[in-house]
C-alpha positions as CSV (number, residue, x, y, z in Angstrom):
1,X,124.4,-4.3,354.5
2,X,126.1,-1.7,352.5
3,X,125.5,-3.0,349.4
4,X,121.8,-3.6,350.3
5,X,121.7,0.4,351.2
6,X,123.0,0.9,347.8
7,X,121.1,-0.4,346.0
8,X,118.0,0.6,347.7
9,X,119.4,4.0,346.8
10,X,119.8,3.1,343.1
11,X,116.1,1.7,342.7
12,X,114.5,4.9,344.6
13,X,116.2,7.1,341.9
14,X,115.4,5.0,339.0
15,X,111.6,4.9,340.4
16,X,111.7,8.8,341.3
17,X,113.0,9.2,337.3
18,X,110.7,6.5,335.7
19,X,108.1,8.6,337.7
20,X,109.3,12.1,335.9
21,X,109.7,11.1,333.0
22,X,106.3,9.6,333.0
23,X,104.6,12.8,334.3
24,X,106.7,14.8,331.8
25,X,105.0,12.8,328.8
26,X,101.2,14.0,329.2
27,X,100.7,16.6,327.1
28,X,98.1,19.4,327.2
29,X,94.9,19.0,325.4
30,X,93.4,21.6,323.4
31,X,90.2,21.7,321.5
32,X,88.3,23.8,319.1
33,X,84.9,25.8,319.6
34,X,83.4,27.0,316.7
35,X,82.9,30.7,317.1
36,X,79.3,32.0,317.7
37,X,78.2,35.1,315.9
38,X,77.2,38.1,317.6
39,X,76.2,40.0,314.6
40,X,73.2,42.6,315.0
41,X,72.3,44.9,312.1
42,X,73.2,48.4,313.1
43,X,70.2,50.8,313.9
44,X,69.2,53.5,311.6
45,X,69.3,56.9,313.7
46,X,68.9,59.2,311.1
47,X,66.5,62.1,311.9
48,X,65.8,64.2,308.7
49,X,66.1,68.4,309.6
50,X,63.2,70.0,310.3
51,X,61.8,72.7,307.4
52,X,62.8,76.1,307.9
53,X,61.7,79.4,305.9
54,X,65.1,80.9,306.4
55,X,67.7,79.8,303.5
56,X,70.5,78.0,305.0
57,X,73.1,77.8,302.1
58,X,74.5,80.8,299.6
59,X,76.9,80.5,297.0
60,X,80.2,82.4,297.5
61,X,80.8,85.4,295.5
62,X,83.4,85.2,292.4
63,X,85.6,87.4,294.3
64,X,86.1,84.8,296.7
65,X,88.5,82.6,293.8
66,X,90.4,85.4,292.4
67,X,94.1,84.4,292.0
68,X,97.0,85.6,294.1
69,X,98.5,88.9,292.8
70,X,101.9,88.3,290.9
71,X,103.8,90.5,293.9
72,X,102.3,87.9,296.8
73,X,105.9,85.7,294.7
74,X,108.5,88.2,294.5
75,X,111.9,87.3,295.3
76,X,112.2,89.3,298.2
77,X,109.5,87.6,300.1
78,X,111.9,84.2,299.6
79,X,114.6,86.2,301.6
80,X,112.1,87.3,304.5
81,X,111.3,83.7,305.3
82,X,115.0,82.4,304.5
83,X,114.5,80.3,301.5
84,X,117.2,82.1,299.7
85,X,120.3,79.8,298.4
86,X,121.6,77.0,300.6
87,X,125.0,78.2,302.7
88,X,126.2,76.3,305.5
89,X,129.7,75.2,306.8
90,X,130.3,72.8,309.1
91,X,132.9,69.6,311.2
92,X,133.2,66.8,313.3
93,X,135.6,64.6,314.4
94,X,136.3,61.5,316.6
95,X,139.4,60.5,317.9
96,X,139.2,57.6,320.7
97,X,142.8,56.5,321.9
98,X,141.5,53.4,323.5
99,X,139.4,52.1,320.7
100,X,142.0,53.2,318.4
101,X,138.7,55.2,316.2
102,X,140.0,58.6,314.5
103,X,137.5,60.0,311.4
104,X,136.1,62.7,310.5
105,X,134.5,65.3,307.7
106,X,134.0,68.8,307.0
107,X,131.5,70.5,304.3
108,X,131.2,73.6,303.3
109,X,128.4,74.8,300.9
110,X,127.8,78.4,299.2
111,X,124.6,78.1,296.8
112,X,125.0,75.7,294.5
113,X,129.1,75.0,295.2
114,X,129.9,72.6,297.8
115,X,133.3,71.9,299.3
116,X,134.3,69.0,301.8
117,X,136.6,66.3,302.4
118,X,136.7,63.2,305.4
119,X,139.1,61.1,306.6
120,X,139.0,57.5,308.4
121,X,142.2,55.7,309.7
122,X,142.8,52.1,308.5
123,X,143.3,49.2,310.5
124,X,146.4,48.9,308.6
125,X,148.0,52.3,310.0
126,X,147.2,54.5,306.6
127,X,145.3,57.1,306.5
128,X,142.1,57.4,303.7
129,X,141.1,60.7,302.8
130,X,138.2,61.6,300.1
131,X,138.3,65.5,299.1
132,X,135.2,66.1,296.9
133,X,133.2,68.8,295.6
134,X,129.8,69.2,293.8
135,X,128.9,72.6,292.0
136,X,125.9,72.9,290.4
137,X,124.4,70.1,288.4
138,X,127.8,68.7,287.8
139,X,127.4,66.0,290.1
140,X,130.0,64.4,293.1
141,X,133.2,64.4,292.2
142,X,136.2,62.7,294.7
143,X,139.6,62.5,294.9
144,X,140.6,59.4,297.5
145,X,144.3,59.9,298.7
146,X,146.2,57.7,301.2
147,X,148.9,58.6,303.6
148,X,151.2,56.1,305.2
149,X,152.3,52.9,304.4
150,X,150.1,49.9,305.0
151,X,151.7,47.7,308.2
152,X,151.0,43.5,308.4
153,X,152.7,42.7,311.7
154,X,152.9,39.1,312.1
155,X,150.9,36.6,314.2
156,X,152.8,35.1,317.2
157,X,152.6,31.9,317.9
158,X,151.0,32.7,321.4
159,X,147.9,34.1,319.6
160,X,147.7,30.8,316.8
161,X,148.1,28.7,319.8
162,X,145.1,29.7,321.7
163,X,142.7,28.8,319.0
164,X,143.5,25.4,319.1
């Protein structure tokens, strides 16, 4: 009797799976319809003006293109609206304890000179610092300096272990 229950049970689930999986295999149909063309000529709506006596159109006088005076560039206008030489200072830093993230730069700038350094700590516990300076057309020039000696602790054997 028990046995007959079973496998009553197995053939209902292998019919129940034969029926998904045949169900499962139709796939959707799709067909193609030519596209129909709903083109129409665009309408002319021109209307042409009507005649008038008055004259609607005069040429400017030569006044009108006369170049600006040589004062309108004077230097001093340049310092009204602040376009006078660059000169800025300025610093950030982050320092994040958890994440163990600590950089940073500062920049300071005077015309054509410009001043600045920044600093990153290594993963390997030293610390990278670039001092540079541009002035005038000479380009970027850096110094790179590190501080520190570099530290390689070694793995344990808990951490090799665990990527087994």
């Amino acid at each position: 009797q028990r046995i007959n229950n079973m496998n009553t049970k197995i053939c209902l689930i292998l019919l129940a799976a034969v029926a998904a999986l045949a169900s499962a295999d139709k796939r959707p149909t799709y067909s193609y319809q030519q596209p129909q063309n709903s083109y129409s000529p665009p309408q002319n709506t021109y209307q042409a003006p009507e005649e008038s006596s008055e004259e609607v159109y005069s040429a400017p006088s030569e006044e009108v293109y006369s170049a600006p005076s040589e004062e309108s560039y004077s230097a001093s206008s340049e310092e009204e609206y602040g376009y006078g030489p660059a000169k800025y200072d300025f610093d950030w830093s982050v320092k994040d304890e958890y994440s163990g993230n600590d950089f940073g730069q500062e920049e300071t700038r005077d015309g054509d000179r410009t001043d600045g350094s920044y600093y990153v700590h290594l993963p390997d516990g030293r610390l990278q610092k670039v001092t540079y300076y541009v002035d005038g057309d000479s380009g970027y020039v850096a110094e790179v300096t590190y501080e520190g000696e570099a530290q390689y602790p070694e793995a344990s054997e808990e951490s090799s272990d665990s990527y087994e």
